[in-house]
C-alpha positions as CSV (number, residue, x, y, z in Angstrom):
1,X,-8.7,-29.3,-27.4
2,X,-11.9,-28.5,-25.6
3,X,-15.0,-27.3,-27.9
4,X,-18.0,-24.9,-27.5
5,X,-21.8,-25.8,-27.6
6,X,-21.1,-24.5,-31.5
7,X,-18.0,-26.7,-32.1
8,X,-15.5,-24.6,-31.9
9,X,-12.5,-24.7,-30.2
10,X,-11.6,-23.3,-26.5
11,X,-8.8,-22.6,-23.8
12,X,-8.6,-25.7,-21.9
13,X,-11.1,-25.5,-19.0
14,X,-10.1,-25.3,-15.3
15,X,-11.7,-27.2,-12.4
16,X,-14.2,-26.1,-10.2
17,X,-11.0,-26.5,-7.8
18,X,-8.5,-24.7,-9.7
19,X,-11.2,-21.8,-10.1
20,X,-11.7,-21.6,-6.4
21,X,-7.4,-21.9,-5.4
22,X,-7.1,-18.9,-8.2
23,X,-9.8,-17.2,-6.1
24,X,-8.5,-17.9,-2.8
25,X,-5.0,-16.8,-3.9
26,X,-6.1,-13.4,-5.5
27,X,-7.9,-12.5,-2.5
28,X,-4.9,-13.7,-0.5
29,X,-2.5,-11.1,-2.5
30,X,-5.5,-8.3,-1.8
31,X,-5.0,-8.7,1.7
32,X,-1.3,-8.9,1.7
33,X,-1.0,-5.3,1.1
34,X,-2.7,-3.2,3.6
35,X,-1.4,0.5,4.1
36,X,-1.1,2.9,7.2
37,X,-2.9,6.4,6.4
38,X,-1.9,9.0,9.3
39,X,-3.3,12.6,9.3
40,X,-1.6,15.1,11.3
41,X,-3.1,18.2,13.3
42,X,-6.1,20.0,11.9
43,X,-6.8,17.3,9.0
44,X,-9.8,16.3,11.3
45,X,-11.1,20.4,10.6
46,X,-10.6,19.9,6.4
47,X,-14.3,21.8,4.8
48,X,-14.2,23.8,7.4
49,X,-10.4,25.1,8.3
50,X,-9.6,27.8,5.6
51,X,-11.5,26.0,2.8
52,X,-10.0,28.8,0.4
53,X,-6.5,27.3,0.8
54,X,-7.3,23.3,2.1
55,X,-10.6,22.7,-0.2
56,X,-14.0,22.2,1.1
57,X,-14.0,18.5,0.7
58,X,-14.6,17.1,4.7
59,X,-12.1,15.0,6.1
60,X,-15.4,11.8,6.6
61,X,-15.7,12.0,2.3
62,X,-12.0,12.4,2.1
63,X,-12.0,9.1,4.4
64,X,-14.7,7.6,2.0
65,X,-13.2,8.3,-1.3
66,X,-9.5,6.8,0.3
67,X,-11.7,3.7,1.8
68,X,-13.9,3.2,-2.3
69,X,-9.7,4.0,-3.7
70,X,-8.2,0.9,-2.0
71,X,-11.1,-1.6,-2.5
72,X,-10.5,-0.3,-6.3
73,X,-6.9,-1.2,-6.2
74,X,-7.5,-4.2,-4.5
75,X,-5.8,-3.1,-0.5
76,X,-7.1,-2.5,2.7
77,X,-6.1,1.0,4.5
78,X,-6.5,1.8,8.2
79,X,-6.5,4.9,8.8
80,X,-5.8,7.3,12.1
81,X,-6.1,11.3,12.6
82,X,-4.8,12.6,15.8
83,X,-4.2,16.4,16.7
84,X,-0.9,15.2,19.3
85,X,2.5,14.2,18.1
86,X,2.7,10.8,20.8
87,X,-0.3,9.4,19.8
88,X,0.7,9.4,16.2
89,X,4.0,8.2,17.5
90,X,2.3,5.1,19.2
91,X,0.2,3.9,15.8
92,X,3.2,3.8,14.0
93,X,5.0,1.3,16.6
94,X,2.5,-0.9,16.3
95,X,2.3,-0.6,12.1
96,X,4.4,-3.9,11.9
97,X,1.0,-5.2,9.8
98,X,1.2,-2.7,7.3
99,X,3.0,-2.5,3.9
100,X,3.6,1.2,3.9
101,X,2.4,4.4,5.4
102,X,0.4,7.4,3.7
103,X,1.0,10.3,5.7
104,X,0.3,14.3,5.9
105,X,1.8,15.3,9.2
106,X,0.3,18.6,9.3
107,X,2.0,21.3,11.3
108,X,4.4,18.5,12.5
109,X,6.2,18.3,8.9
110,X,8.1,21.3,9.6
111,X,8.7,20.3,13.2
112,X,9.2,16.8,14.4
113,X,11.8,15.0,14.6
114,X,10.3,12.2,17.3
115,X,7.9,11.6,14.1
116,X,10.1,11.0,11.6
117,X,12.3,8.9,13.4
118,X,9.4,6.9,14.6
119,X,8.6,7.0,10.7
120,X,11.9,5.1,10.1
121,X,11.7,3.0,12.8
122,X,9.2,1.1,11.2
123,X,11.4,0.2,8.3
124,X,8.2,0.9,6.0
125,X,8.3,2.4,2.6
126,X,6.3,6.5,3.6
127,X,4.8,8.4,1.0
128,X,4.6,12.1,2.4
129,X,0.7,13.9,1.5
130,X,0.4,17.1,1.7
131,X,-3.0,19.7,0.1
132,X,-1.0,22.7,-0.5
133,X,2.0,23.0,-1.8
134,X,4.5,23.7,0.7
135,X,7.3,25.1,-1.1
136,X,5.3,27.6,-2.4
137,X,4.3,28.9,1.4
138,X,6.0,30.5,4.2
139,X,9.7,29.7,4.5
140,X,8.7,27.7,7.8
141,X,6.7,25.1,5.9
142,X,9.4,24.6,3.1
143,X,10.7,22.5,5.9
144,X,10.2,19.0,6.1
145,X,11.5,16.5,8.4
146,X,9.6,13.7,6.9
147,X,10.8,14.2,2.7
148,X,14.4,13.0,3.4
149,X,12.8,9.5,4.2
150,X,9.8,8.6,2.1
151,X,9.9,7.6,-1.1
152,X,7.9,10.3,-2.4
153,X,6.3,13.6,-2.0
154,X,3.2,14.6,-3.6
155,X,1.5,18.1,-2.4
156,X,-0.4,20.8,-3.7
157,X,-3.0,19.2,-5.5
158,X,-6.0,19.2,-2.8
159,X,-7.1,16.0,-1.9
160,X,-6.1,14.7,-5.0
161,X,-2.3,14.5,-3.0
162,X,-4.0,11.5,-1.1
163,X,-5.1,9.7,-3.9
164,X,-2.1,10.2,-6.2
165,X,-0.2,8.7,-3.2
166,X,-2.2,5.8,-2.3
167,X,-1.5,4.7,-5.6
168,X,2.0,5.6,-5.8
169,X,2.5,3.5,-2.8
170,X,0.5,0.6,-3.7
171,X,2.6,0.7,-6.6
172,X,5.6,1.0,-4.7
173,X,4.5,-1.8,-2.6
174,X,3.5,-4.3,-4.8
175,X,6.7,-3.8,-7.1
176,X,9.2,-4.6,-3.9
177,X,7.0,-7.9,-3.5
C-alpha cells in the first residue's frame, strides 16, 4: 500500500487521468438533469401583487434564490413566466431537454385544460407550486387541473413551495435515473 510523507499508510492514489474522467463524469451527471420552471399569470407581479397573501419576496430574487438552489443541487433550471396560456403551451412542446417541470400555473390551475394536457404531452415527471394554499381559498381555486398529473403538490408555504419542489423533483429525477 501507498504511504504518506510521515510513513503511514494511504488509499491507493489515482492518476492525474482518473481524477480528471471522475471530474468529467460528475460534471457530465450535473448537466444531465436540467429542469423546466414555468410561472403562470401574475407570478411576474410577486412583492408587489397582494404582498399580504403572496409575500413580498420579488419574482427577480425568487428567480435568484431558484438559480443559487440548482447550482447547490448540482442542475441547471430554465425558467419562463408568461401572463397567456399558448405561450406557456409552446415552451412546454419544445421541453423535450428537460428532466422535469416545476410549475405554478397561476389563475390557469383552476382552468386549463390545453395546459395540462400539454403538461402530459411531454411525458415529463411535473411537480405543481403553488404560494398559498389553495384548498384553504375560494372553492374556485380548490380546483386543479394540473394535481391529477404531477407527482406532487406543494403549496402554501410562500416561496418556500418553489424550493421544497425543486428538490422534490431533483429528487424525483435523479431516483428514476
Amino acid at each position: 500500500r501507498p504511504s504518506d510523507q510521515k510513513g503511514n499508510q494511504t488509499q491507493e492514489t489515482r492518476s492525474p487521468r482518473a481524477i480528471a474522467q471522475t471530474d468529467r463524469l460528475a460534471h457530465m451527471k450535473t448537466e444531465n438533469y436540467r429542469y423546466l420552471i414555468l410561472h403562470g399569470p401574475n407570478i411576474n407581479s410577486l412583492g408587489t401583487r397582494e404582498p399580504d397573501l403572496y409575500g413580498s419576496v420579488t419574482f427577480t430574487e425568487l428567480q435568484k434564490q431558484l438559480a443559487n438552489l440548482a447550482k447547490k443541487l448540482g442542475c441547471k433550471i430554465e425558467s419562463f413566466q408568461s401572463n397567456h396560456e399558448g405561450q406557456l403551451i409552446d415552451i412546454l412542446q419544445q421541453s423535450k431537454w428537460a428532466s422535469g417541470v416545476l410549475i405554478n400555473p397561476g389563475g390557469l390551475t383552476h382552468s386549463s385544460i390545453s395546459l395540462r394536457d400539454a403538461l402530459v404531452a411531454t411525458e415529463l415527471p411535473v411537480v405543481e407550486v403553488h404560494l398559498t394554499n389553495i384548498h384553504a381559498r375560494e372553492d374556485f381555486r380548490r380546483i386543479s387541473y394540473v394535481s391529477g398529473i404531477a407527482v406532487g403538490v406543494i403549496c402554501g408555504f410562500g416561496v418556500q413551495s418553489y424550493y421544497k419542489g425543486l428538490e422534490c423533483l431533483h429528487a424525483h429525477a435523479k431516483g428514476r435515473s
